[in-house]
mmCIF file of the N, C-alpha and C atoms, coordinates in Angstrom:
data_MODEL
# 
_entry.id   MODEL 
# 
loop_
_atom_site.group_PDB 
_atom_site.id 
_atom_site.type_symbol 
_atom_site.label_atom_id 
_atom_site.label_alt_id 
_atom_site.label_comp_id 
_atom_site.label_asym_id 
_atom_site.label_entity_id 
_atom_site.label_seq_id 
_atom_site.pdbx_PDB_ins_code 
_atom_site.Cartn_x 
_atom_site.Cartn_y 
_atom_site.Cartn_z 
_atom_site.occupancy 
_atom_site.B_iso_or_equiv 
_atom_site.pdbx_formal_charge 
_atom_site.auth_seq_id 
_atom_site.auth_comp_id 
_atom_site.auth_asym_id 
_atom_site.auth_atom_id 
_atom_site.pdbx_PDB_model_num 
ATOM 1   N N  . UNK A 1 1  ? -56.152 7.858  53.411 1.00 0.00 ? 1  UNK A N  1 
ATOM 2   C CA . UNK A 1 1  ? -57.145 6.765  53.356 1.00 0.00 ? 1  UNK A CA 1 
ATOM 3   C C  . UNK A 1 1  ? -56.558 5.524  52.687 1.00 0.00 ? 1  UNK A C  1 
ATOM 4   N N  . UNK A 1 2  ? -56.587 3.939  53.596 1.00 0.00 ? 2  UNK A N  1 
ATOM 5   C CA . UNK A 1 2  ? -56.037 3.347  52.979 1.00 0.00 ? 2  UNK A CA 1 
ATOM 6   C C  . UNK A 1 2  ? -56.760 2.475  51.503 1.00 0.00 ? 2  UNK A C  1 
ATOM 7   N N  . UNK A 1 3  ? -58.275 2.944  51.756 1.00 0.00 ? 3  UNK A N  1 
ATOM 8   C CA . UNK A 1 3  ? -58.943 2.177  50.672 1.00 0.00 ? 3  UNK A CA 1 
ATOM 9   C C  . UNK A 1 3  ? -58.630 2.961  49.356 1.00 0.00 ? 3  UNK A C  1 
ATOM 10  N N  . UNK A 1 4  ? -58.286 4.243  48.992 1.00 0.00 ? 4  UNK A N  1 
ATOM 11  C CA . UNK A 1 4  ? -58.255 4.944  48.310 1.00 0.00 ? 4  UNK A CA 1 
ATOM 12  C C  . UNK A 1 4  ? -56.849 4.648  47.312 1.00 0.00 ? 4  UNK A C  1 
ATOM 13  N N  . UNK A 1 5  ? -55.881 4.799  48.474 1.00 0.00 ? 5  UNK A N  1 
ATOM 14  C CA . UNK A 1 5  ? -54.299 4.470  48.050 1.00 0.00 ? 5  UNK A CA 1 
ATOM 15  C C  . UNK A 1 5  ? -54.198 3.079  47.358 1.00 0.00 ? 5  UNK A C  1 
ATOM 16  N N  . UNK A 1 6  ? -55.212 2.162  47.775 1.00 0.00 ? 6  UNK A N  1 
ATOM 17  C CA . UNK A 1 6  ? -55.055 1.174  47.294 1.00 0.00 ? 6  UNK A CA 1 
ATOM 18  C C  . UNK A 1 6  ? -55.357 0.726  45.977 1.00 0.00 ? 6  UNK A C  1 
ATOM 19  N N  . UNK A 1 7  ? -56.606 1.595  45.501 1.00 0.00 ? 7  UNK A N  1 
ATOM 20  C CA . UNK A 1 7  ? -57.179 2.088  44.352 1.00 0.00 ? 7  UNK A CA 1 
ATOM 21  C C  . UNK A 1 7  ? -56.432 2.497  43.288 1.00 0.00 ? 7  UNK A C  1 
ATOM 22  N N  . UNK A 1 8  ? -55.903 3.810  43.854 1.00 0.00 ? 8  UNK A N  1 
ATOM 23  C CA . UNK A 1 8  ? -55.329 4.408  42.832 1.00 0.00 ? 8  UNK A CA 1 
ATOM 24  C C  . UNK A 1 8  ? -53.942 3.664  42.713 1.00 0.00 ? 8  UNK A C  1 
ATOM 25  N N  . UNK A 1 9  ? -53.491 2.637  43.592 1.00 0.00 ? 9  UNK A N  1 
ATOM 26  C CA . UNK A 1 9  ? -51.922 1.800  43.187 1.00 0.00 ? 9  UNK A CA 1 
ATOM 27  C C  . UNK A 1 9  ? -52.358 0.790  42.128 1.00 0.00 ? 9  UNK A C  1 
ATOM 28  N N  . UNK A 1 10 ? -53.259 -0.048 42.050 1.00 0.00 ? 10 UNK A N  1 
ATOM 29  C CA . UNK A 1 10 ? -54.251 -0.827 41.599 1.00 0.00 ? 10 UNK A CA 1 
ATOM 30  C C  . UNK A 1 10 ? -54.285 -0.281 39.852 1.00 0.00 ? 10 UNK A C  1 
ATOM 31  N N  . UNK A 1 11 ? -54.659 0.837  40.195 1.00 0.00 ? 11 UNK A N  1 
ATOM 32  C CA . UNK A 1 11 ? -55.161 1.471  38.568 1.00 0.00 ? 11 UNK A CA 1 
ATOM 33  C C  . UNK A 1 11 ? -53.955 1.798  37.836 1.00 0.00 ? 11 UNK A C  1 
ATOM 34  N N  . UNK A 1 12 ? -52.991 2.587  39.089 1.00 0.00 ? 12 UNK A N  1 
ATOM 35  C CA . UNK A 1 12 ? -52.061 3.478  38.246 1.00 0.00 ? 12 UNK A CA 1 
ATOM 36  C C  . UNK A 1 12 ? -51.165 2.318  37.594 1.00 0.00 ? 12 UNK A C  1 
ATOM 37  N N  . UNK A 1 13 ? -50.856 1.126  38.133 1.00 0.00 ? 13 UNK A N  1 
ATOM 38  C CA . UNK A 1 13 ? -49.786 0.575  37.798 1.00 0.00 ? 13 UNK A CA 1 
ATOM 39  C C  . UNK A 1 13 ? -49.912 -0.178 35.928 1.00 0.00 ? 13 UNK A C  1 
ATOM 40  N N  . UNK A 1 14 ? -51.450 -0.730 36.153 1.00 0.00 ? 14 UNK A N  1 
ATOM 41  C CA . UNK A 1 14 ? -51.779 -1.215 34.433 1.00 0.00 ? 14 UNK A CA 1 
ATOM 42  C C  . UNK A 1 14 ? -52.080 -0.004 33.422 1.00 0.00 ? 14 UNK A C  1 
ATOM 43  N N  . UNK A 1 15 ? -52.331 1.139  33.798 1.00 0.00 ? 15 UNK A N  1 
ATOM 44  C CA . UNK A 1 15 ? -52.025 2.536  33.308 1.00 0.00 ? 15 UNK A CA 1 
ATOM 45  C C  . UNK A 1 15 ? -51.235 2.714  32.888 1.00 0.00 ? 15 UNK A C  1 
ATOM 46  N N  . UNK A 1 16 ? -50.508 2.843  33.437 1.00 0.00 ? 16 UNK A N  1 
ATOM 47  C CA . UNK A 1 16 ? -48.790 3.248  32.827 1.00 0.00 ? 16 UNK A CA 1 
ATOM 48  C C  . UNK A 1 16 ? -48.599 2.150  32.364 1.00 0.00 ? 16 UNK A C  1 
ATOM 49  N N  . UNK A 1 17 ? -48.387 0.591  32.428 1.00 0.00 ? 17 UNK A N  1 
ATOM 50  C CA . UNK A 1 17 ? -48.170 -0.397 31.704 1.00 0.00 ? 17 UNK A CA 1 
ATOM 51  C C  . UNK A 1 17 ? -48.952 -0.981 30.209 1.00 0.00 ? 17 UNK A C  1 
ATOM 52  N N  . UNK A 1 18 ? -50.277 0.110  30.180 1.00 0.00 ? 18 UNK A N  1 
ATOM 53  C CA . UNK A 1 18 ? -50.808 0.191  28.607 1.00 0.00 ? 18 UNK A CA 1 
ATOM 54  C C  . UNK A 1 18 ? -50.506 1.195  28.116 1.00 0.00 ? 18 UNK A C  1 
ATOM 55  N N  . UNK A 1 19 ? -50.258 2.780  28.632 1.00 0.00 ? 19 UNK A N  1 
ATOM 56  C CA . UNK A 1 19 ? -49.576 3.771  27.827 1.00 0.00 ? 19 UNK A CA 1 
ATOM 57  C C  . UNK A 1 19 ? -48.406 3.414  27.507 1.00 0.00 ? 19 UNK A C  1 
ATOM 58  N N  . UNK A 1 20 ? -47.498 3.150  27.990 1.00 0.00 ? 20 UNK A N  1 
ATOM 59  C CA . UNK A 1 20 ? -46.521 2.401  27.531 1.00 0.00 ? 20 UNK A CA 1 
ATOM 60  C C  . UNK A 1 20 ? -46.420 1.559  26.567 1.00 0.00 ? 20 UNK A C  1 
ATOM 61  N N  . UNK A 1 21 ? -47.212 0.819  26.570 1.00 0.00 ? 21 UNK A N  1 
ATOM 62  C CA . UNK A 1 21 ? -47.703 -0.213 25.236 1.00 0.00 ? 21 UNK A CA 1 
ATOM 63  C C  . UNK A 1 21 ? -47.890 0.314  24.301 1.00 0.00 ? 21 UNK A C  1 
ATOM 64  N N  . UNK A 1 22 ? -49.059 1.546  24.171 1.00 0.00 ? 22 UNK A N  1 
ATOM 65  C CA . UNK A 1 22 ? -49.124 2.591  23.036 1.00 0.00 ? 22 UNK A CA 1 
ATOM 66  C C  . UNK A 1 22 ? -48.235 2.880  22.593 1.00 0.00 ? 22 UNK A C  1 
ATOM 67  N N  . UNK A 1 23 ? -47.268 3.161  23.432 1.00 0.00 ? 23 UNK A N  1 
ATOM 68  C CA . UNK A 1 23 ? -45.950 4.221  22.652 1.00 0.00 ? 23 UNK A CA 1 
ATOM 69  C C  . UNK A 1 23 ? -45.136 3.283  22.221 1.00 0.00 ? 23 UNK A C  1 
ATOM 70  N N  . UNK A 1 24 ? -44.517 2.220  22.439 1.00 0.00 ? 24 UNK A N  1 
ATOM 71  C CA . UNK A 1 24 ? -44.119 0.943  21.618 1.00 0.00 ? 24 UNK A CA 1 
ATOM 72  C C  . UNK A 1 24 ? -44.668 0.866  20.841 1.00 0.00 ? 24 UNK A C  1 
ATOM 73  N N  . UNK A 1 25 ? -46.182 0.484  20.741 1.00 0.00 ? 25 UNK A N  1 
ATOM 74  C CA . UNK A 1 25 ? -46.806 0.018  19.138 1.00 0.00 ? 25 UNK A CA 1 
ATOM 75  C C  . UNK A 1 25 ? -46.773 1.333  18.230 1.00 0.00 ? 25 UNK A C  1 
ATOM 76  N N  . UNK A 1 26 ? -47.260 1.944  18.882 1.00 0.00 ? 26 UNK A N  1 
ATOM 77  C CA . UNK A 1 26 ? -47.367 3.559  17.982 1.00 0.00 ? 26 UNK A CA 1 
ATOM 78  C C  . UNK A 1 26 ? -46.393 4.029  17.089 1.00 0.00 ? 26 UNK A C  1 
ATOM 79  N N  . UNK A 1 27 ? -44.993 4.306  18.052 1.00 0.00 ? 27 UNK A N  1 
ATOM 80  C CA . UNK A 1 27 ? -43.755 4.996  17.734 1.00 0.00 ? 27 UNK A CA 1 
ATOM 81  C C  . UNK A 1 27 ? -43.669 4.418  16.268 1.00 0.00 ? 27 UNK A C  1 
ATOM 82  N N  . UNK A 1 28 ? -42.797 3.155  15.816 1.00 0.00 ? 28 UNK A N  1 
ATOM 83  C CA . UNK A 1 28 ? -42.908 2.648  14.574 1.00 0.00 ? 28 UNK A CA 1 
ATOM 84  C C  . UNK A 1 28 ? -44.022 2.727  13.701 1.00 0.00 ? 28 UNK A C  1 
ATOM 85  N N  . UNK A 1 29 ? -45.247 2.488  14.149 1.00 0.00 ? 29 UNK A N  1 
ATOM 86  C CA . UNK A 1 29 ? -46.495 3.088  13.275 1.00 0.00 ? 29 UNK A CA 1 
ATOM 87  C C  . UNK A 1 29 ? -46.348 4.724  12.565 1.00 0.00 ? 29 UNK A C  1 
ATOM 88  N N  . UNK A 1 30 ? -46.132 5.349  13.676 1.00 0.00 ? 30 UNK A N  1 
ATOM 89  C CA . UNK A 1 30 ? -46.241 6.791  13.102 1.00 0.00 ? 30 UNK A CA 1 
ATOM 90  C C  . UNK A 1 30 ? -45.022 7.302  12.200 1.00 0.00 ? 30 UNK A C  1 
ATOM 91  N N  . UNK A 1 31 ? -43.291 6.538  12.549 1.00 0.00 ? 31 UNK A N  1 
ATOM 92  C CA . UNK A 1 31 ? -42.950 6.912  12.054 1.00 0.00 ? 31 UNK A CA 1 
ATOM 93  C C  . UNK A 1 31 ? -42.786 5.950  10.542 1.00 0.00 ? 31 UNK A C  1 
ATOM 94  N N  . UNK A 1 32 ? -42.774 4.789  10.216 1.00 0.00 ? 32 UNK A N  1 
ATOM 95  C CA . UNK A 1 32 ? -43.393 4.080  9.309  1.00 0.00 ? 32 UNK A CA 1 
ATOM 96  C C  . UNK A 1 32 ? -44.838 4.647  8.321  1.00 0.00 ? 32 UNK A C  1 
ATOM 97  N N  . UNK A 1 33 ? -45.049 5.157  9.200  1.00 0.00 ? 33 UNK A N  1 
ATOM 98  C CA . UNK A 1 33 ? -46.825 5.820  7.924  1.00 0.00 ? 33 UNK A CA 1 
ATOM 99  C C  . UNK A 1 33 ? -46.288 7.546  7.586  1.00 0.00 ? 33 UNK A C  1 
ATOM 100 N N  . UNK A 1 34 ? -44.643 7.859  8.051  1.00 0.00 ? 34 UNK A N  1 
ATOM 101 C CA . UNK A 1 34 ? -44.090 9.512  7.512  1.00 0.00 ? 34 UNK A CA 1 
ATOM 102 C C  . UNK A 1 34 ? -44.729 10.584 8.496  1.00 0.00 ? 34 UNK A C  1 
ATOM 103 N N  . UNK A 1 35 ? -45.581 10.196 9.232  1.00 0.00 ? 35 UNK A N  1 
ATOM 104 C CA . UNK A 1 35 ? -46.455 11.486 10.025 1.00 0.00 ? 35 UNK A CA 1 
ATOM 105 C C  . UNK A 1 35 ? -45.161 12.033 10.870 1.00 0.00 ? 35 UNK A C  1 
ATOM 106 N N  . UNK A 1 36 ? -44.405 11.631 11.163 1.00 0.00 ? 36 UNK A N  1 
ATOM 107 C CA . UNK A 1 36 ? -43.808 12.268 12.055 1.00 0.00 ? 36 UNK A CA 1 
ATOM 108 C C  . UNK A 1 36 ? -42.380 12.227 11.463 1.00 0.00 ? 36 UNK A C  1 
# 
């Protein structure tokens, strides 16, 4: 289905481009605050 594919290309791509973001901001957070 092309309405579908289009959807999920749509979503997946700023998805992965804010988890990503998390793990940049995070990484130094967590290891800066000793948790990890």
């Amino acid at each position: 289905p092309n309405g579908e594919w289009s959807i999920s290309g749509v979503v997946a791509s700023p998805f992965s481009v804010h988890v990503l973001m998390w793990v940049v901001i995070a990484t130094p957070v967590v290891i800066g605050s000793g948790i990890f």
